[in-house]
C-alpha positions as CSV (number, residue, x, y, z in Angstrom):
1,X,178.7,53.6,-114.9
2,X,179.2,50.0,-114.0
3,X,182.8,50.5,-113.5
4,X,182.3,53.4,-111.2
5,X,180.1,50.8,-109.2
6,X,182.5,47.9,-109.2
7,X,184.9,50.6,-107.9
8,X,183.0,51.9,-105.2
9,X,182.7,48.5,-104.2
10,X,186.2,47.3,-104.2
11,X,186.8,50.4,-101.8
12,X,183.9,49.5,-99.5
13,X,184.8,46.1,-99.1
14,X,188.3,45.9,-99.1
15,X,190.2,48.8,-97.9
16,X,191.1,48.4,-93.8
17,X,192.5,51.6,-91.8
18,X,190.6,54.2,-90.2
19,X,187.6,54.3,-92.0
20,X,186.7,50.6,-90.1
21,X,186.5,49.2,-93.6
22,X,187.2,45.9,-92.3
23,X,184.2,46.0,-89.9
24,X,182.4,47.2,-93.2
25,X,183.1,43.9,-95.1
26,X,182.0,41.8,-92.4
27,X,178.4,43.3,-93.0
28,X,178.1,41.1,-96.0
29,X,175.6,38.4,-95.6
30,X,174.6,39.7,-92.6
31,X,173.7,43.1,-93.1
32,X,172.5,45.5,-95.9
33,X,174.5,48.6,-96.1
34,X,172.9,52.4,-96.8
35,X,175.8,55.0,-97.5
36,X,174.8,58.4,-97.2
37,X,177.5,60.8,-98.4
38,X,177.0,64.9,-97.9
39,X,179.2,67.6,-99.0
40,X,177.3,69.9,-96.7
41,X,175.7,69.1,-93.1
42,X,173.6,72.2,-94.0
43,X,172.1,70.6,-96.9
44,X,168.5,70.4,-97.3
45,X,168.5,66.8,-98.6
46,X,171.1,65.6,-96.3
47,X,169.4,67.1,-93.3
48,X,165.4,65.9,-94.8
49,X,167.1,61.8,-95.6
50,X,168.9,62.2,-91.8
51,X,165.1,62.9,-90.5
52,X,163.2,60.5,-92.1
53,X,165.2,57.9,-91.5
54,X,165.1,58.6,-87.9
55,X,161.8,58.2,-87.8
56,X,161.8,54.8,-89.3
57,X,164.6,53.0,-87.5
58,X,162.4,49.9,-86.3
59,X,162.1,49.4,-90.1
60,X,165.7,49.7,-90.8
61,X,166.3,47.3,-88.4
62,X,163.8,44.6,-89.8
63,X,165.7,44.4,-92.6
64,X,168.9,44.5,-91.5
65,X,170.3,48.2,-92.4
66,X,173.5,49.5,-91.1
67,X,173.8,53.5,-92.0
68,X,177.0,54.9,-92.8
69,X,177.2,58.6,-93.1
70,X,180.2,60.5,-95.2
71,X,180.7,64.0,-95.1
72,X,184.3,65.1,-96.6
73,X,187.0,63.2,-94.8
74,X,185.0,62.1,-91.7
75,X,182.6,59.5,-91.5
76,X,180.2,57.7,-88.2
77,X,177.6,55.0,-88.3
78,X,174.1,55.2,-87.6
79,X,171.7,58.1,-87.7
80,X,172.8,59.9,-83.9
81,X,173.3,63.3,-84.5
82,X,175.5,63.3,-81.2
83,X,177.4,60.5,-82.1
84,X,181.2,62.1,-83.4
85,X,182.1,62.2,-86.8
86,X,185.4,60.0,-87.0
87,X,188.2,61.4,-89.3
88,X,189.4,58.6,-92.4
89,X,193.0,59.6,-93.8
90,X,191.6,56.9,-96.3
91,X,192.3,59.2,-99.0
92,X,191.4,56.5,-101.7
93,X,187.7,56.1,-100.1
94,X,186.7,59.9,-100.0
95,X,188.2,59.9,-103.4
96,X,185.6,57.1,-104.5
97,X,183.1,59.1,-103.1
98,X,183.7,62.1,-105.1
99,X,183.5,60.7,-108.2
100,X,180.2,61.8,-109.0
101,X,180.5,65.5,-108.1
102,X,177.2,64.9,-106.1
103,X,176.6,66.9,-103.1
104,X,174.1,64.3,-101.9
105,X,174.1,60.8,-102.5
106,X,172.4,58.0,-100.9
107,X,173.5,54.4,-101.8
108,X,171.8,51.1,-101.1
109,X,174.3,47.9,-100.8
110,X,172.5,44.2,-100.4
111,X,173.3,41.1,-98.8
112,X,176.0,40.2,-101.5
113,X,177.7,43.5,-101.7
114,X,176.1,44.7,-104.7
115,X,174.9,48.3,-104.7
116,X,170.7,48.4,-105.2
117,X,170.0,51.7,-105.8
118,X,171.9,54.9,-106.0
119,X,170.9,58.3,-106.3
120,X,171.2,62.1,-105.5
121,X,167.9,63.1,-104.2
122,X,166.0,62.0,-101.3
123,X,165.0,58.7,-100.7
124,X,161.5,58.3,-99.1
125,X,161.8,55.5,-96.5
126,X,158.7,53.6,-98.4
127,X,161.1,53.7,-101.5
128,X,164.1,52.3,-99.8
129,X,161.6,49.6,-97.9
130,X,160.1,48.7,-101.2
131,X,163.3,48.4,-103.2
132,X,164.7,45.7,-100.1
133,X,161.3,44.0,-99.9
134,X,161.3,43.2,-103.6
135,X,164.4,41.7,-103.2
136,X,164.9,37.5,-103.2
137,X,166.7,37.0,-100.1
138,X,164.3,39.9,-98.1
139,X,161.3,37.8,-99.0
140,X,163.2,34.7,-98.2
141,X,163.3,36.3,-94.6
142,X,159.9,37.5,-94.5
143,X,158.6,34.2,-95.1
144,X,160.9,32.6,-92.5
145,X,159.3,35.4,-90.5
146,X,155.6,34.0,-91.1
147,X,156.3,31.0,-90.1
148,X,157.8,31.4,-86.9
C-alpha cells in the first residue's frame, strides 16, 4: 500500500503535459490538494462528494484546498459543473489512478505532498475539515490567524 502511495505521488508531482501536472507541483507548500477520481459522472458518491463540497467552498478555501476532479481520461479543477472536462493523453497518470479498481476515490494531499487520507466512500466535509485541522502546519495557520 505504501508503494502504491509513493507512486501516486511521483505521478502527481512530477509528470508535465496535458494534465497541467507542472501547475500541480507548484501547489506544494502552498496549497493542499483533494483528488477526486470517478469512473462514472452518474455515480451516486461522485455526484453526493461533488454537492457537498459545493456547499462548503469558503471552508475549502480557508485551508487552502485546490479540487482536482478525474473521470477516465479527462480531468478539470474545481467543483464548476460548467467548467469543461480537459482530455490528459497522460496515459501514465490515468493508469495511477486505476490502480485500485475503485469507482470512487477521494484523496487528501497536504502541504508537503504527502497524501492524508484516501478512501472510496464519501467524505463528509466535517471529516475532511477535521482531518486538515488536526494537522501541524493547519494549526500553525490558525494561530497566525488569531493573532492577526
Amino acid at each position: 500500500m505504501k508503494h502504491l502511495h509513493l507512486l501516486i505521488l511521483w505521478f502527481v508531482f512530477n509528470l508535465s503535459n496535458n494534465l497541467h501536472a507542472q501547475e500541480m507541483s507548484e501547489h506544494r507548500w502552498k496549497d493542499r490538494l483533494l483528488i477526486i477520481k470517478t469512473i462514472e459522472l452518474s455515480d451516486s458518491i461522485y455526484k453526493k462528494q461533488i454537492n457537498a463540497l459545493q456547499k462548503n467552498l469558503g471552508e475549502l478555501k480557508e485551508r487552502k484546498l485546490v479540487v482536482y476532479q478525474f473521470h477516465k481520461d479527462k480531468f478539470k479543477t474545481g467543483l464548476d459543473s460548467k467548467k469543461a472536462w480537459k482530455h490528459t493523453e497522460n496515459k501514465e497518470w490515468v493508469e495511477a489512478l486505476k490502480l485500485t479498481n475503485n469507482e470512487f476515490e477521494i484523496i487528501l494531499i497536504g502541504l508537503d505532498g504527502q497524501i492524508k487520507r484516501r478512501q472510496s466512500q464519501f467524505l463528509a466535509p466535517n471529516e475532511l475539515f477535521g482531518t486538515i485541522d488536526a494537522m501541524p502546519m493547519r494549526r500553525q495557520e490558525m494561530e497566525s490567524e488569531r493573532h492577526n
